[in-house]
Each structure stands twice: as structure tokens, then as C-alpha cells.
N, C-alpha and C positions, 0 to 999 in steps of 0.2 A: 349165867354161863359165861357172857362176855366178862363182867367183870374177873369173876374168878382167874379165867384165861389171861388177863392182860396183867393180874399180879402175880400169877406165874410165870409171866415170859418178864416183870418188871416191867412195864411198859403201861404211861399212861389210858387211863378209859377213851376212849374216842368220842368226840362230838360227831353225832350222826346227823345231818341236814339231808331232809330230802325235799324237791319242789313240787307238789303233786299238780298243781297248775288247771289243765281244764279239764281234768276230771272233776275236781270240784267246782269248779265255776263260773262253766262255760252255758250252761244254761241258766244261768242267775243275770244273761244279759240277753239284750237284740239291740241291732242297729238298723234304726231307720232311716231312711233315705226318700227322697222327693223324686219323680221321674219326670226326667228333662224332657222325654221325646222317646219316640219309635222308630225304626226303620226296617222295610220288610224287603227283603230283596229275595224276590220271587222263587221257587225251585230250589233255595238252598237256606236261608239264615232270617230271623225273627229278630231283631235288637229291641233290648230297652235299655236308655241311658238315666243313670242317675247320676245323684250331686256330691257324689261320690267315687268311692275306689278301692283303688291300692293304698293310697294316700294314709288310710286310717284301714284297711284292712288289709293286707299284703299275703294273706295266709293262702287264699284261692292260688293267686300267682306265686307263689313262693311253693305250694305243695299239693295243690289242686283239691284243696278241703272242703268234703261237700257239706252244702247247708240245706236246711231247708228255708224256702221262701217263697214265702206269699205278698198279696196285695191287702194290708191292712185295714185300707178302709172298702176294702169291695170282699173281706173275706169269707162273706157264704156264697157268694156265686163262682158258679161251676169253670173250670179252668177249662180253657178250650186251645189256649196254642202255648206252643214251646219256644221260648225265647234265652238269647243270650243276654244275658245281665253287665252289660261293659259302663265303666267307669270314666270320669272327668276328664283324666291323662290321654294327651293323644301317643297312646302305647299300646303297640298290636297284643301285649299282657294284660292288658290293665281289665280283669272282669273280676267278678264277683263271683259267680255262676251261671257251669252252660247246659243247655237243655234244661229248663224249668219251665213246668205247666204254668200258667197265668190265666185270670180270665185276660181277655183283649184289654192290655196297659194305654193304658192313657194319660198324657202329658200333665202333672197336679197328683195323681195316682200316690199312694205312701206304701213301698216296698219296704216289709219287713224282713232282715235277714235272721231266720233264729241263731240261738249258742255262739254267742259271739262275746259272750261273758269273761274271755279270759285271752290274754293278749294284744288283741285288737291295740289299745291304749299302748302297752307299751312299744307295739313294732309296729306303730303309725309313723309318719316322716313329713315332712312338711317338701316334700317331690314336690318341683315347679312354681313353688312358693305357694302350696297349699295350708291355709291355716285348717288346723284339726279343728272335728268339730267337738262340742261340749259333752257332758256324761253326764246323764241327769240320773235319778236313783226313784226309786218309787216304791214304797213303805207304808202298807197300808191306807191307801189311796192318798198320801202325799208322793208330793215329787217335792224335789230336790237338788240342784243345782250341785254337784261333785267337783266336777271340772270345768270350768267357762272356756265357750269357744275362744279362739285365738284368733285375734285378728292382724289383717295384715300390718301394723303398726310391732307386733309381740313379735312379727317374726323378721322385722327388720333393726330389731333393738341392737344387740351387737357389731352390727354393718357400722364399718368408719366409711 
């Protein structure tokens, strides 16, 4: 029908792009993260900090994108407190996710963030002279090395 229509009006066929983005393949990722530490401040707020962020995920603080997340390597035991999830940056933004059940986080802990398959990489930044970290791939019990971390040498390469 479109063709028909655009040789009737003489008017080139249109090239049609669309980006369908994390609907397809948001959950073909996670991003893992290392937990730096806790802090419990009585009556009101749970923290756990990772080695992480905004830095390499900006979507929480850009849109307040909920994920799900767990403690990977403790993750059959039963979740017992509700923690905010804040990041590297000393910026009152800078979280991941708030109010998530955890069991009791503990500092070595590996916080998995699910569906994080799609953008992440591209609207990471290197805020504070953060090098991003790597993207490893995993394919039938290979891994795979995608992106190699950047270190602070890559990101001072352009500096005169």
C-alpha cells in the first residue's frame, strides 16, 4: 500500500528506521558490581555502596528505572532489609536503586543489577574521571572479553 501511495503522489518510497533498543535487549545483559561497604542510619535509611554508578549507568538518575537486584553470590538466602543502592560519585543522584530487599550486604558482596542489556554502554561517561568498566559476553559457558576496561591512562589520552 505504501509503495502504491508514494507513486501516486510521485514521491520517493521512504526508508523506514526504527530503534527498538531495550526491548530487545535489555535482558541479554547485567551489570555486576562489588560492594564497597554499608551504612545503617538508624530510623530511616539502609545504604550499600558499590564500585559503581551513574558513571556506567545513569538510567536510575536520569529516569528512575526500576531493576531488579540481587546479591549474586549469596543468592538463595532469604532477603531480610531494604537498602539503598548508591554509587561511587559523591552526588546526592548517584544510586542505582531504592528500597531493595537484600539479604544483610556485606563489604566483597557481588550485586547483580538485572536488564541492563541495553544502553548502559552507550550513556556511560567517564564523570570524575571514571574509567568505564569492561563488557564481557558469555556464550555457552564461554566468556568473552567485548569491551576492555578503560583505564586511567585511555582517559587522559587527549589532555595537552
Amino acid at each position: 500500500m505504501m509503495k502504491e501511495k508514494c507513486s501516486e503522489l510521485g514521491i520517493n518510497l521512504p526508508t523506514v528506521l526504527m530503534e527498538p533498543g531495550r526491548s530487545i535487549v535489555a535482558d541479554a545483559g547485567m551489570t555486576l558490581y562489588t560492594v564497597g561497604g554499608t551504612k545503617e542510619i538508624p530510623g530511616y535509611k539502609n545504604y550499600v555502596s558499590i564500585d559503581g554508578g551513574m558513571t556506567d549507568n545513569p538510567r536510575y538518575t536520569l529516569y528512575e528505572s526500576p531493576y531488579t537486584i540481587m546479591l549474586a553470590n549469596r543468592a538463595s538466602v532469604t532477603p531480610e532489609k531494604e537498602y539503598t543502592v548508591g554509587g561511587r560519585c559523591c552526588e546526592s543522584g548517584d544510586l542505582i536503586q531504592e528500597n531493595v530487599m537484600l539479604p544483610t550486604a556485606k563489604k566483597g558482596d557481588i550485586l547483580a543489577v538485572m536488564t541492563t542489556g541495553a544502553y548502559n554502554y552507550s550513556m556511560a561517561s567517564n564523570y570524575n574521571r571514571i574509567p568505564r568498566p569492561p563488557i564481557v559476553m558469555l556464550n555457552k559457558g564461554d566468556c568473552y572479553i567485548t569491551v576492555k576496561r578503560e583505564s586511567f591512562a585511555d582517559l587522559m589520552i587527549n589532555d595537552l
